[in-house]
C-alpha positions as CSV (number, residue, x, y, z in Angstrom):
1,X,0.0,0.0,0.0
2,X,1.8,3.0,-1.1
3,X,2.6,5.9,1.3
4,X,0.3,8.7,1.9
5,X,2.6,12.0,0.8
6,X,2.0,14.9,3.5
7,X,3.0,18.2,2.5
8,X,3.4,20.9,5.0
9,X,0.6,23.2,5.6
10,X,2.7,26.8,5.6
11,X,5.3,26.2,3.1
12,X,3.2,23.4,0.8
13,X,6.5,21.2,0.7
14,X,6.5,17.9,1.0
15,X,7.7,16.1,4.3
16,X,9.5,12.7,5.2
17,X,6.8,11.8,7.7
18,X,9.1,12.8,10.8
19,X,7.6,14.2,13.4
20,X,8.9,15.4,17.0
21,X,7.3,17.8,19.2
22,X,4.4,18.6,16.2
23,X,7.5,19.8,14.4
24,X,7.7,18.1,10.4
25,X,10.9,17.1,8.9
26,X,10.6,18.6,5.3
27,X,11.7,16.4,2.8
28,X,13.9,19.4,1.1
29,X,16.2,18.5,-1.6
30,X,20.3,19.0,-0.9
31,X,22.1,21.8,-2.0
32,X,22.9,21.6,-6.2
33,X,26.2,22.7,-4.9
34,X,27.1,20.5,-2.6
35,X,25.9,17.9,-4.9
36,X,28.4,19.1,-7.2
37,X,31.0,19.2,-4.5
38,X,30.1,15.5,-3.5
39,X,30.0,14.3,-6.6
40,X,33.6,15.6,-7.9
41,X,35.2,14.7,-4.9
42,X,34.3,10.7,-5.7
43,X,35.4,11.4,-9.5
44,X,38.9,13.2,-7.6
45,X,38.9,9.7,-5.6
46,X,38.8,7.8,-8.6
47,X,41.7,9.4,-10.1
48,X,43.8,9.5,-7.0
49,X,43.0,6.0,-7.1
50,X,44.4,5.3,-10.4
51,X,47.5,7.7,-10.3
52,X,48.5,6.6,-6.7
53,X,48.9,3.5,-4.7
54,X,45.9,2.1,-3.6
55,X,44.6,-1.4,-3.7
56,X,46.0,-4.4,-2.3
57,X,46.5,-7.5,-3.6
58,X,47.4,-11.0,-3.2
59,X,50.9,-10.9,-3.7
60,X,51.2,-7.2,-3.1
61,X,49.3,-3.7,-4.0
62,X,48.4,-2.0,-7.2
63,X,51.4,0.6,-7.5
64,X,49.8,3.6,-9.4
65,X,50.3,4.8,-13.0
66,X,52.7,7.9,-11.8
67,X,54.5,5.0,-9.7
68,X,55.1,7.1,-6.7
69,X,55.6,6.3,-2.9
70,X,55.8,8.7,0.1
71,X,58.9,6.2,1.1
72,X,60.9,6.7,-2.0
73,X,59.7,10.4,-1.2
74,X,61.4,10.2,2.6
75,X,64.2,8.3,1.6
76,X,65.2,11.0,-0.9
77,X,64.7,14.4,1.2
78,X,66.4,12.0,4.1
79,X,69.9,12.0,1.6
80,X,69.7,14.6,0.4
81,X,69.7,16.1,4.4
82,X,72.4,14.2,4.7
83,X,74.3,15.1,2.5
84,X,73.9,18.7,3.1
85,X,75.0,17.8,6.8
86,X,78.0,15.6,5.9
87,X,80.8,18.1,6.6
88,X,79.2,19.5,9.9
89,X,78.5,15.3,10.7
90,X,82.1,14.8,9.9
91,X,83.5,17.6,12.0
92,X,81.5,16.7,15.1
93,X,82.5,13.3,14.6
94,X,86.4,14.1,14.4
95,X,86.2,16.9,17.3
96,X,86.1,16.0,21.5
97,X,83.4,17.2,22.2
98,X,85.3,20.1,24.6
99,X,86.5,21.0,21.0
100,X,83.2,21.5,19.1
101,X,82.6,23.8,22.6
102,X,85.5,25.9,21.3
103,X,83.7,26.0,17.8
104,X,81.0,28.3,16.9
105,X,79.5,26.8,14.1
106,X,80.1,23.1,15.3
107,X,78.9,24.2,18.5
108,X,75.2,25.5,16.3
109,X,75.0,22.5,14.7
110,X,76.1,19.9,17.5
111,X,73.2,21.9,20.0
112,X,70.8,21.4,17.2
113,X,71.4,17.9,16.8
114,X,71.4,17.5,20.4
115,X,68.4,19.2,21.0
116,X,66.2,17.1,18.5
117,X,68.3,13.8,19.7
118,X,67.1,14.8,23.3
119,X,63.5,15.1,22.4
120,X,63.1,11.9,20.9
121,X,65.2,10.2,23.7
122,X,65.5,11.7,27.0
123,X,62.2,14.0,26.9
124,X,60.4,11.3,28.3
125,X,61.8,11.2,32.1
126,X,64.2,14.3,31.9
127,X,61.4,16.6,30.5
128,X,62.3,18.7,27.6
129,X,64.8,21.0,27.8
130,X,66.0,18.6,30.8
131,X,63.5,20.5,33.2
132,X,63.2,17.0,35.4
133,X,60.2,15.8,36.5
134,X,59.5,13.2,39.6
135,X,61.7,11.0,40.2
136,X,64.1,11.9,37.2
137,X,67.1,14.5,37.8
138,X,66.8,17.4,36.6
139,X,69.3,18.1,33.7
140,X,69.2,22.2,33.7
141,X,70.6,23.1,36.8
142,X,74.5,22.7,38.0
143,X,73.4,19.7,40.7
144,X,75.0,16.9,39.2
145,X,74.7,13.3,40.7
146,X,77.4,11.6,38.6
147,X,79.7,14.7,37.5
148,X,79.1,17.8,35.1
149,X,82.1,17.6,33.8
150,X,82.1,16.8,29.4
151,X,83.7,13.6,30.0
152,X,81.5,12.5,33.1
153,X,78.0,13.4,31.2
154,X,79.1,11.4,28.2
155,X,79.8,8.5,30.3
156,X,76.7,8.7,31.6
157,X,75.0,8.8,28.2
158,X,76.8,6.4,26.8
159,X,76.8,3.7,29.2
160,X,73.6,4.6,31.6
161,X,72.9,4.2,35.0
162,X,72.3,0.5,37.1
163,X,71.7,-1.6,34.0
164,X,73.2,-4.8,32.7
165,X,75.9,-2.8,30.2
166,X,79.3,-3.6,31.6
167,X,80.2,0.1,31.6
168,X,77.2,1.1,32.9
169,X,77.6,3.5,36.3
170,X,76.6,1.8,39.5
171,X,75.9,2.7,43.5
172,X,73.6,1.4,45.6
173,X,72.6,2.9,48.9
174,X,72.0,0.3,51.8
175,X,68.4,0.2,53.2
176,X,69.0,1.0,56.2
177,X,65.8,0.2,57.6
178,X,64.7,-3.1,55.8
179,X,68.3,-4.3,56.7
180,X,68.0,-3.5,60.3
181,X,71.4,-1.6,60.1
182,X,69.3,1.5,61.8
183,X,66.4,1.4,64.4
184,X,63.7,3.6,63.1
185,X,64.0,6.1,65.7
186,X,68.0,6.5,64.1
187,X,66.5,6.6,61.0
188,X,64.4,9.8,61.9
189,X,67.5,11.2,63.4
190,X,69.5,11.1,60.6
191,X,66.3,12.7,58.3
192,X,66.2,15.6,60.8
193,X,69.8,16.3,60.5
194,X,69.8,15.8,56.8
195,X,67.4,18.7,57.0
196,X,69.9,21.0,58.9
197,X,72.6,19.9,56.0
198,X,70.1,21.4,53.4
199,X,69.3,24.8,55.5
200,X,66.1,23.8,56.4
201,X,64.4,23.8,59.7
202,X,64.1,20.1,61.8
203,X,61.0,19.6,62.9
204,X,63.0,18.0,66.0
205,X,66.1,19.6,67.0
206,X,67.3,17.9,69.3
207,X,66.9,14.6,66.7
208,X,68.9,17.0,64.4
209,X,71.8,16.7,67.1
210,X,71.2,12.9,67.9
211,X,71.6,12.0,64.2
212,X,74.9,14.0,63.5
213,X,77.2,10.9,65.2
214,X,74.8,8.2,63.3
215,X,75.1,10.4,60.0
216,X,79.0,10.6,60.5
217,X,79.2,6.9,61.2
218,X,76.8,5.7,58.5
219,X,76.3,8.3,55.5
220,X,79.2,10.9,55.2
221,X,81.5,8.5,53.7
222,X,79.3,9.0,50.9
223,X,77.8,11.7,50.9
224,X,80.3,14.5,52.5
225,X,80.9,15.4,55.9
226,X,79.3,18.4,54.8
227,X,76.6,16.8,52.9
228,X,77.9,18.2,49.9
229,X,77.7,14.3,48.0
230,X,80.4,12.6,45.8
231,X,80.1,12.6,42.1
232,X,82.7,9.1,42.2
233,X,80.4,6.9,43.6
234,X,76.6,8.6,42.5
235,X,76.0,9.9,46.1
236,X,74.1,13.1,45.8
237,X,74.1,16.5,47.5
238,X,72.4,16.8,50.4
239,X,73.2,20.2,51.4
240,X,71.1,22.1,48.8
241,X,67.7,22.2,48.1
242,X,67.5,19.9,45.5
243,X,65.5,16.7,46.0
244,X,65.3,13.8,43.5
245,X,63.0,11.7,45.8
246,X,61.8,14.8,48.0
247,X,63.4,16.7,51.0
248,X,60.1,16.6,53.6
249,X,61.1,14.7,56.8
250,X,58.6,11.5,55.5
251,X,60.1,11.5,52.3
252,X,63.8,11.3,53.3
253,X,62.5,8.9,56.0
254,X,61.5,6.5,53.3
255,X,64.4,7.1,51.1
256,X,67.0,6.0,54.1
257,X,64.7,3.8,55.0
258,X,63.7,2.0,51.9
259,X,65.8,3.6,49.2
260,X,64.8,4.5,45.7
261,X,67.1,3.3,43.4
262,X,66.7,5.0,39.8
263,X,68.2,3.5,36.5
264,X,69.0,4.8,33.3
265,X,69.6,3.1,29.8
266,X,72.7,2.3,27.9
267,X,72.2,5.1,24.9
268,X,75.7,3.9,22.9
269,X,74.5,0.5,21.8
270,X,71.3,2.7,20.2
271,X,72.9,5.8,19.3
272,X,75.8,6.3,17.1
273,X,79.6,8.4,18.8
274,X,78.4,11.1,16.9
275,X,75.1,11.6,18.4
276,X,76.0,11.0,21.7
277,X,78.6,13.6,21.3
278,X,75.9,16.2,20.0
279,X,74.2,14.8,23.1
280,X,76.8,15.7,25.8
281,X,77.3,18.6,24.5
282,X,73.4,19.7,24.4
283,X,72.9,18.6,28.1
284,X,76.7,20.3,28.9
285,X,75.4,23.8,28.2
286,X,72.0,22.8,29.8
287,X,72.9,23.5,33.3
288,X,76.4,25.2,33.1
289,X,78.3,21.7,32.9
290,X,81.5,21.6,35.1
């Protein structure tokens, strides 16, 4: 039984039968131009689909009349980069990198290439820039946990931190509470007189001056009489402000305690000398390197 056709009463158009509210859907026709539009971007489709690879198949794809790939594309403008790098490339490669510091133009290039090699590889814990974020150093100040020196930072690029690469830098701070070496009353001694090493205020003084003999006994062969750490053995400052696990009594309470014990990657298996070079230098100027 065909359909009854309604047509609205004001405008005398005809409607789809929709109705919400007492409101009609009219049944108006589309636009002639965006018809037009629609149609030519199919026959624009078709085309591309011709000229351009499209279409797999069983043993492959169809490969386009014109033939071209976006890869072939890359690969190209990737040489040709190259090849309008290769003489900065070669100098960074045969300069130290305390020479390409002495270099204006090497310098340009190597902190260019550093900066890019950083974002795609350190970013993710340092922050960019090497702003530091929990639990990662921070890379743009002058505390330095293994040494700001050129030499020191490349190490540490190269060959990482706690990880299986025989080069690889390595410390390890006893738990001193899980290994029963310190009661925990000792334990919150030595936190309230690691606060006096930083210039803050103990919330127990007289703790403060009970965990100065235990500190001396237990921590300063690491980390300085004075607090001021030892870049040989990865034992940080503790008399600044600067906390990689956080400087509130709790915190530092957990940290002797229970101690954190961060790890970095080997970059020199995965990154060529040159980079890592680039690298040191990048992360040198960062924080006024040593």
């Amino acid at each position: 039984m065909p359909t009854k056709i309604e047509k609205d009463s004001l405008t005398g158009r005809e409607t789809t039968g929709h109705e919400w509210d007492g409101i009609k859907e009219l049944n108006n026709p589309l636009p002639r131009w965006w018809l037009y539009v629609f149609y030519g971007t199919i026959a624009w489709s078709l085309v591309w689909f011709v000229l351009y690879p499209s279409w797999p198949w069983i043993d492959g794809y169809f490969e386009g009349v014109l033939g071209r790939q976006e890869r072939q594309v890359l690969d190209s403008r990737m040489a040709q980069a190259q090849a309008a790098q290769a003489q900065y490339l070669d100098a960074v490669a045969a300069a130290s990198p305390a020479e390409i510091l002495e270099e204006p133009q090497l310098l340009t290039f190597a902190l260019a290439g550093g900066e890019a090699a950083f974002a795609d590889n350190c970013a993710p814990c340092h922050g960019l820039g090497g702003a530091g974020q929990a639990q990662y150093p921070v890379l743009a100040d002058d505390d330095w946990i293994w040494g700001g020196t050129l030499d020191a930072i490349r190490q540490t690029i190269a060959y990482g931190i706690r990880n299986e690469h025989p080069q690889s830098r390595f410390s390890e701070m006893p738990a001193y509470g899980a290994m029963n070496i310190l009661g925990r009353e000792e334990i919150v001694d030595v936190a309230n007189h690691v606060l006096t090493l930083s210039g803050s205020e103990p919330p127990d003084p007289a703790a403060a001056d009970r965990g100065a003999a235990i500190y001396e006994a237990q921590c300063s062969a690491c980390h300085g009489a004075d607090g001021g750490g030892m870049t040989d053995l990865g034992a940080p400052a503790l008399n600044d402000q600067i906390w990689l696990y956080g400087g509130t009594l709790p915190e530092i309470v957990a940290q002797i305690s229970q101690p954190r014990q961060g790890a970095m990657p080997a970059w020199a298996p995965r990154l060529d000398d040159t980079m890592i070079d680039m690298l040191t230098v990048y992360v040198h100027t960062r924080g006024g390197g040593e």
